[in-house]
C-alpha positions in Angstrom: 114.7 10.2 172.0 111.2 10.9 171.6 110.2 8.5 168.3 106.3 9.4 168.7 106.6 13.0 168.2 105.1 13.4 172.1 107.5 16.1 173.5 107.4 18.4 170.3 103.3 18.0 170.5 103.3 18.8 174.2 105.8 21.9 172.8 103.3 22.9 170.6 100.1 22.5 172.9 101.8 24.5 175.6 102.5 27.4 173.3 99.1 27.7 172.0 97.7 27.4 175.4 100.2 30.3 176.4 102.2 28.4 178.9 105.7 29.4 178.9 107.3 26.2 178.5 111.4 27.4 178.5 113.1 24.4 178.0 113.4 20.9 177.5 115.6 18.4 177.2 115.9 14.2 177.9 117.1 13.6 181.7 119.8 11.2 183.7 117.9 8.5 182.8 115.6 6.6 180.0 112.7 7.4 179.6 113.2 10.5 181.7 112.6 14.3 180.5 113.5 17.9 182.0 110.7 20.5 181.4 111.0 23.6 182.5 108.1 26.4 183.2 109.6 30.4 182.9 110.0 31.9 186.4 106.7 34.4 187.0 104.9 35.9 190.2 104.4 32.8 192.8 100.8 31.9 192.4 100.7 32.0 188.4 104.0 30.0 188.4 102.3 27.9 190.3 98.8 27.6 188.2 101.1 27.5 185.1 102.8 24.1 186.6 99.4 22.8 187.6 97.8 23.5 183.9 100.6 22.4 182.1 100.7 18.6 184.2 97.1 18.5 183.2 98.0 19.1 179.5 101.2 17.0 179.4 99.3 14.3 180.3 96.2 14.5 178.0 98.5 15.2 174.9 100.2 11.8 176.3 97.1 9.5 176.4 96.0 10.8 172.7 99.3 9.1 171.6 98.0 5.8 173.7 100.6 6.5 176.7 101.2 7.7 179.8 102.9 10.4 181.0 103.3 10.5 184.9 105.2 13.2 187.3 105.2 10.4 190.1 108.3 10.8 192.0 109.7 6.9 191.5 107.4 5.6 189.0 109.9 2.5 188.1 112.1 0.9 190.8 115.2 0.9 189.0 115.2 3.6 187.1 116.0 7.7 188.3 113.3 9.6 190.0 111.8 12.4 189.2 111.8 16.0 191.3 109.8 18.9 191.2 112.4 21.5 192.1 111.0 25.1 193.5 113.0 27.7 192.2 112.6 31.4 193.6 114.1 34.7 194.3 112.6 37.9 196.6 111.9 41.0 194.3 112.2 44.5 196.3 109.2 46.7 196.1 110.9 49.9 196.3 112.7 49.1 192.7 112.2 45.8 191.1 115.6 44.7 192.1 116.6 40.8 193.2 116.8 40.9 197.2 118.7 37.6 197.3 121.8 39.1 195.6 124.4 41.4 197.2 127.4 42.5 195.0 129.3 43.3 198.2 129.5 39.6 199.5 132.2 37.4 198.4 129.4 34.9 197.0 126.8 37.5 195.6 124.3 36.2 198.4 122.7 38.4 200.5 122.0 38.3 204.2 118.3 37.8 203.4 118.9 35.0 201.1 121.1 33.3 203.9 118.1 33.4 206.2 115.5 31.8 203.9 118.3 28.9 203.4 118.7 28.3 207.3 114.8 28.2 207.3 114.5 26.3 204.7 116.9 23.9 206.7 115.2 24.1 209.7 112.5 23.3 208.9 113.4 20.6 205.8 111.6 17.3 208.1 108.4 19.3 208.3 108.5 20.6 204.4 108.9 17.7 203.4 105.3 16.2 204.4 103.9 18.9 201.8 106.1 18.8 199.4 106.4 14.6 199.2 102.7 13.7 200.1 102.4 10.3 198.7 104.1 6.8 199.6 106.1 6.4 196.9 107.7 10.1 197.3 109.8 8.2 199.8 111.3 5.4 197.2 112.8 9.0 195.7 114.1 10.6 198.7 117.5 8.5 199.3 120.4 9.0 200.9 123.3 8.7 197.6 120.7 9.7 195.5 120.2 13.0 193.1 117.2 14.1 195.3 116.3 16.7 198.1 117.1 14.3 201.3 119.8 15.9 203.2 119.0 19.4 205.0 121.7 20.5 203.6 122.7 23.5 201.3 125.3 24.3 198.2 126.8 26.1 195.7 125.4 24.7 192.5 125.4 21.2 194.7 123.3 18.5 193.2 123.1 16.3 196.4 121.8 19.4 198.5 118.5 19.7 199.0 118.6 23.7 198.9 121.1 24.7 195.7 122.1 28.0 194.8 122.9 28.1 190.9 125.8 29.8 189.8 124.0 32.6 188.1 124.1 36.0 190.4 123.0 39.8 189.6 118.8 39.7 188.5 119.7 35.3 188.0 120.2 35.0 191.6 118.0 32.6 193.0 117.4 29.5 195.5 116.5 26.1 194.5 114.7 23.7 196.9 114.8 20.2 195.3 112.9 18.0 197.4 109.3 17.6 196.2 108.3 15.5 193.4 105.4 16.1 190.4 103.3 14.2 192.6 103.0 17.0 195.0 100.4 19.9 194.4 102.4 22.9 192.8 100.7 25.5 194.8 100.9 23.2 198.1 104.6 22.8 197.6 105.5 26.4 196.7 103.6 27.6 199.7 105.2 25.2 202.1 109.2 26.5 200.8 108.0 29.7 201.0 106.9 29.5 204.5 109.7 27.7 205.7 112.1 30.3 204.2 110.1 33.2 205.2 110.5 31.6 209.1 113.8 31.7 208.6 113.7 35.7 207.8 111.4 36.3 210.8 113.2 34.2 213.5 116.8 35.2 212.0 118.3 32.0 212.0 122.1 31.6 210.9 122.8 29.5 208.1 124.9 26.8 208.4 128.2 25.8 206.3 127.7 24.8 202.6 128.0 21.4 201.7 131.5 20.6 201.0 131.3 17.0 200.9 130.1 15.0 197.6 127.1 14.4 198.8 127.2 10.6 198.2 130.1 9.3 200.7 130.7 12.4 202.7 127.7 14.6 204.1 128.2 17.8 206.6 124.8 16.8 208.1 122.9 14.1 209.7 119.8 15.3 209.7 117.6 14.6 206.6 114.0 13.7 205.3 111.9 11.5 207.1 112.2 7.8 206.0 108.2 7.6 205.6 104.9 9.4 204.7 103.9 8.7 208.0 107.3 9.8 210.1 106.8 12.9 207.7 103.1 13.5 209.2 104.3 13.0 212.7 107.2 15.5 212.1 104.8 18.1 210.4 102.6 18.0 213.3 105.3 18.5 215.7 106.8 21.7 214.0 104.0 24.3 215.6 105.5 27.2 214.0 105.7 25.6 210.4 102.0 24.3 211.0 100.7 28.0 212.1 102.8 29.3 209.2 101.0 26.9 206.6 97.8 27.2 208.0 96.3 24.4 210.8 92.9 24.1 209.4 95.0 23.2 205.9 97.2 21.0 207.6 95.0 19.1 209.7 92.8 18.0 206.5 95.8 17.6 204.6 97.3 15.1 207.4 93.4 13.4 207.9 93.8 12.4 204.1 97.1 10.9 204.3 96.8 9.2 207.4 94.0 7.1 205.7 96.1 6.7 202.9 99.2 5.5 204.8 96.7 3.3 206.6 95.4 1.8 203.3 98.8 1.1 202.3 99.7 -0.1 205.6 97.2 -3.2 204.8 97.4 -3.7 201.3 99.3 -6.7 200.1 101.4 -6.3 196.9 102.9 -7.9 194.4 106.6 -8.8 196.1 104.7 -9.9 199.4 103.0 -12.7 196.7 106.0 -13.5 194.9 108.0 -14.0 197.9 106.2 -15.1 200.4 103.7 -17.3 198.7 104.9 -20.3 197.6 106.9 -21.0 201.0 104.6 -20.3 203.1 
């Protein structure tokens, strides 16, 4: 699985650096890895990801190689997510707010309303938390990815699943960005769009029941593009307010020009298959 020695050195690095690296383990696919950061307050999980992406990847070209969090870095292979996992902490006594022993699946009310706004506003979200052109090669329909706005019990096709842990384990999981995607950028952007759903009390829907590959309870669902995922950010004015819309407007100036650049570059399959017959 790992014949250079890389994953135990990045194990090691991380450790002496004082990043809490939890777990890891080898992925659905070759040459695919699972690493997982320990759960803290929002913005230090969030500078732990960032640091330890930064050291993953130097320890990585010291062995001569790269090591990329791209969200479909080889066409026919798995991609890779970035999945936000959080739960809401009461003040008064340290005690998880999503879970309620009373309710015949541990959830609370609150928790229900950060899924219906994270649901609601899943076309917008996704913008932030997919920002790059290739994000979109990832977010498939039949795929393992955060695509449908759609919601489960330990559902691997939703976008929003809710482990089977419950009591102080209880938490959401929102599965659509990729590495690619700035960790505090992404975090803030779930966070908002579940905190909208608090404020504005939306219901939440049904769970997925489906399989999530032939049957879907939903149509809606990600953007097919980074710039159909611009247009819908910009027409979500709660969401943008929410974010921030001096953050969002430079955020959507920058990828404009970069969906513009891609617009007009030619690549490789253009060449190969249009070339020599035309």
């Amino acid at each position: 699985m790992d014949p250079t020695g890389l994953i135990d050195e990045i194990m090691d690095v991380a450790e002496l650096c004082g990043i809490p690296l939890e777990s890891v383990n080898t992925e659905f696919d070759a040459p695919q890895w699972e690493l997982t950061l320990r759960y803290d307050d929002a913005m230090k999980a969030c500078d732990d990801a960032f640091l330890f992406r930064q050291m993953a990847r130097e320890v990585a070209h010291q062995h001569g190689l790269l090591l990329t969090f791209m969200g479909k870095p080889i066409a026919n292979r798995a991609g890779s997510g970035l999945h936000v996992n959080f739960s809401l902490e009461r003040i008064a006594d340290g005690s998880n707010a999503c879970f309620d022993e009373a309710a015949d699946d541990g959830l609370s009310t609150l928790t229900k309303h950060c899924i219906a706004g994270l649901l609601e506003h899943h076309p917008a979200l996704t913008a932030l938390a997919a920002p790059t052109v290739n994000a979109y090669k990832r977010l498939m329909p039949a795929s393992l990815s955060g695509f449908w706005a759609n919601w489960g019990y330990d559902h691997r096709c939703a976008s929003v699943r809710i482990p089977p842990q419950r009591g102080r384990g209880t938490r959401i999981e929102q599965r659509t960005a990729d590495g690619a995607a700035g960790s505090h950028l992404a975090v803030a952007a779930v966070l908002q769009a579940a905190r909208l759903g608090v404020v504005d009390n939306l219901r939440c829907p049904e769970p997925e029941r489906g399989d999530g590959i032939t049957s879907i309870n939903t149509e809606r669902c990600s953007p097919s593009s980074l710039t159909a995922a611009l247009d819908a950010l910009e027409a979500n004015q709660p969401f943008v307010d929410a974010v921030g819309p001096d953050l969002v407007a430079n955020f959507v100036g920058i990828k404009r020009a970069e969906w513009t650049q891609f617009s007009q570059a030619v690549t490789d399959w253009e060449l190969s298959t249009y070339l020599p017959f035309h």
